[in-house]
DODO-136926 format. One record per residue (C-alpha): x, y, z; residue in one letter. Coordinates in Angstrom, 2 decimals, padded with zeros to 5 digits. Layout:
// DODO-136926
(site (X; Y; Z); "A") ...
END
This chain:
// DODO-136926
(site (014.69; -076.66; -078.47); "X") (site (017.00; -073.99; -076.95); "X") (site (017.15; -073.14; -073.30); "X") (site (014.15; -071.59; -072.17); "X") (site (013.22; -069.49; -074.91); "X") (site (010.60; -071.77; -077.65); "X") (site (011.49; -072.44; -081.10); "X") (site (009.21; -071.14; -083.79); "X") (site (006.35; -074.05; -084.16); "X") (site (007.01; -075.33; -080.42); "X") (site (004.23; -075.50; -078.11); "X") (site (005.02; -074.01; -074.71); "X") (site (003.51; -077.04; -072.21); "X") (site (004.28; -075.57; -069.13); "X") (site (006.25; -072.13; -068.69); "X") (site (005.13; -071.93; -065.03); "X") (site (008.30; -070.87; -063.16); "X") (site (008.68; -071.57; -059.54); "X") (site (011.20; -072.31; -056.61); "X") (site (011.68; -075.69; -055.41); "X") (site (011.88; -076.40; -051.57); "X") (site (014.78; -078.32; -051.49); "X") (site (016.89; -076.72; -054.56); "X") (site (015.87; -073.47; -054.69); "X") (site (016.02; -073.57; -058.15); "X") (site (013.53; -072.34; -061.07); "X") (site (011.73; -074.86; -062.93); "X") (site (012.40; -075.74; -066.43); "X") (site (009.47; -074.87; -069.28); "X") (site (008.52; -077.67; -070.75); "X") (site (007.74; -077.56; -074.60); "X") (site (005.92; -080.17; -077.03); "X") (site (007.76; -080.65; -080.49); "X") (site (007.57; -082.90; -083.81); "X") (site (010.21; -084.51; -085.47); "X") (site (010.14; -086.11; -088.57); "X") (site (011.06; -090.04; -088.34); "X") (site (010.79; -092.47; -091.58); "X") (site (008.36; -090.23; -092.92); "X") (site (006.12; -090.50; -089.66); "X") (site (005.97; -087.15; -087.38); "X") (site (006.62; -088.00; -083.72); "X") (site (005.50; -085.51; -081.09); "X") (site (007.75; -085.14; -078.08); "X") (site (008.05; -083.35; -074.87); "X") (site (011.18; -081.55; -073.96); "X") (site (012.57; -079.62; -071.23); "X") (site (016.23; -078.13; -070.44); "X") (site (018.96; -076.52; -072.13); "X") (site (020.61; -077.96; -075.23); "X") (site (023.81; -077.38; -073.12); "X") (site (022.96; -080.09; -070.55); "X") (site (023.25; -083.83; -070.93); "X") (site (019.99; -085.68; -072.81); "X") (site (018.14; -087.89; -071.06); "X") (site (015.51; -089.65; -073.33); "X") (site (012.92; -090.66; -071.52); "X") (site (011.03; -094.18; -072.74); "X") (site (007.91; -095.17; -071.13); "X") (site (005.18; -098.52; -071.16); "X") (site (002.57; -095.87; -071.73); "X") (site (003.62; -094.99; -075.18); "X") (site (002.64; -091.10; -074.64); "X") (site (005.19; -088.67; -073.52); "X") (site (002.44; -086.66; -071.11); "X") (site (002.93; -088.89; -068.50); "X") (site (006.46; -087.85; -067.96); "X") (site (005.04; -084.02; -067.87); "X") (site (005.19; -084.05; -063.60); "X") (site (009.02; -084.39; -063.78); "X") (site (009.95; -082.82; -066.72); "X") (site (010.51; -078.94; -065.31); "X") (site (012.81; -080.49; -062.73); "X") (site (014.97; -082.70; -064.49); "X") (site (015.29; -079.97; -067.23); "X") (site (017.08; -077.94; -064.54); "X") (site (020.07; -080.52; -064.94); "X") (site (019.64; -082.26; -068.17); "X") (site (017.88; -081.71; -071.40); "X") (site (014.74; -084.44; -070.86); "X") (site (013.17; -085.46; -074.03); "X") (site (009.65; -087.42; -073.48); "X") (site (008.90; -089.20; -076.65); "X") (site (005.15; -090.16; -077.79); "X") (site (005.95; -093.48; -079.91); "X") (site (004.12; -093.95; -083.22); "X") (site (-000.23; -093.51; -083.01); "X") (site (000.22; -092.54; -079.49); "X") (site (-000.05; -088.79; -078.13); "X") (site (000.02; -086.84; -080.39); "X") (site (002.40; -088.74; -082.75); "X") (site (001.43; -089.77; -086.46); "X") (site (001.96; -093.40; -088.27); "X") (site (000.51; -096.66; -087.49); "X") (site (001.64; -098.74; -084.91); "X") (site (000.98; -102.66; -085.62); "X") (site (001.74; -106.20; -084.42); "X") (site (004.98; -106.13; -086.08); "X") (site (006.47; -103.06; -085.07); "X") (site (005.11; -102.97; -081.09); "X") (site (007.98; -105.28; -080.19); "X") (site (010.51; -103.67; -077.57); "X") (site (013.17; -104.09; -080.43); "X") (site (011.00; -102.27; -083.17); "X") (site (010.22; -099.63; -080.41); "X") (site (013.96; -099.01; -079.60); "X") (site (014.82; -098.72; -083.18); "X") (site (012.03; -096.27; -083.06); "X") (site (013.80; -094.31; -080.55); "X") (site (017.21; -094.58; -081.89); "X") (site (015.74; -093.21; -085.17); "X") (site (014.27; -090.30; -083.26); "X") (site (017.40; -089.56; -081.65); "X") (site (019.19; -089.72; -084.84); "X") (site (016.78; -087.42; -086.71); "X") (site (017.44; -084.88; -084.14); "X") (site (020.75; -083.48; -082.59); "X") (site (020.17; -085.72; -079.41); "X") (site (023.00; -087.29; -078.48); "X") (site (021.70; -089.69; -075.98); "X") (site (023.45; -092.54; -074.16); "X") (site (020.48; -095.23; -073.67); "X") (site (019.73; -097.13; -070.54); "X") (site (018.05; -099.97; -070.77); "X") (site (015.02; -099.86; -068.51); "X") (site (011.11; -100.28; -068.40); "X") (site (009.01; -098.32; -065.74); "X") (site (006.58; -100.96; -063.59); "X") (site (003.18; -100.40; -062.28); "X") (site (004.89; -099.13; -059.06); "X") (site (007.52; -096.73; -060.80); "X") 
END
């Protein structure tokens, strides 16, 4: 995921462009992706420039679209990567008893980031109700 411009295979989400009151600045697109994890694909949303710091965003929801209201703006600064964990979205794989612990999840994560060329610091963090 490049910039603005879509990789061959990438799904553009949301290519709307549009000036923001208070920045003045265009909106990121925002593109949905696989990548290949322990031989389970994972779908992901993503948004910004692969020069800008990654932020992987991790959510309670387990499916990356909820993150798709904020994603064109924070791609303006950072490259935002919105991760749909295994059997969720639109990722493949199984997701049982065993491996929906917060641990197991993380590890899914890590292995995502791993796979890819994100170089991510993580934070720890888990969205509430109130967000």
């Amino acid at each position: 995921m490049g910039g603005t411009a879509p990789e061959p295979g990438s799904t553009v989400v949301s290519a709307e462009k549009r000036g923001t009151k208070t920045l003045n600045t265009p909106l990121a697109p925002v593109l949905r992706d696989q990548i290949e994890v322990a031989g389970t694909s994972l779908s992901y949303l993503g948004s910004g420039s692969d020069q800008t710091p990654p932020l992987l965003l991790l959510h309670g929801t387990f499916w990356s679209r909820v993150r798709l209201p904020v994603l064109p703006a924070l791609g303006t600064s950072s490259r935002c990567i919105a991760l749909d964990l295994p059997e969720f979205g639109r990722s493949g794989g199984e997701l049982d008893v065993s491996h929906a612990t917060v641990p197991a999840l993380a590890e899914t994560a890590l292995a995502a980031a791993d796979a890819s060329d994100w170089t991510v610091s993580i934070w720890p963090g888990m969205p509430s109700a109130g967000e």
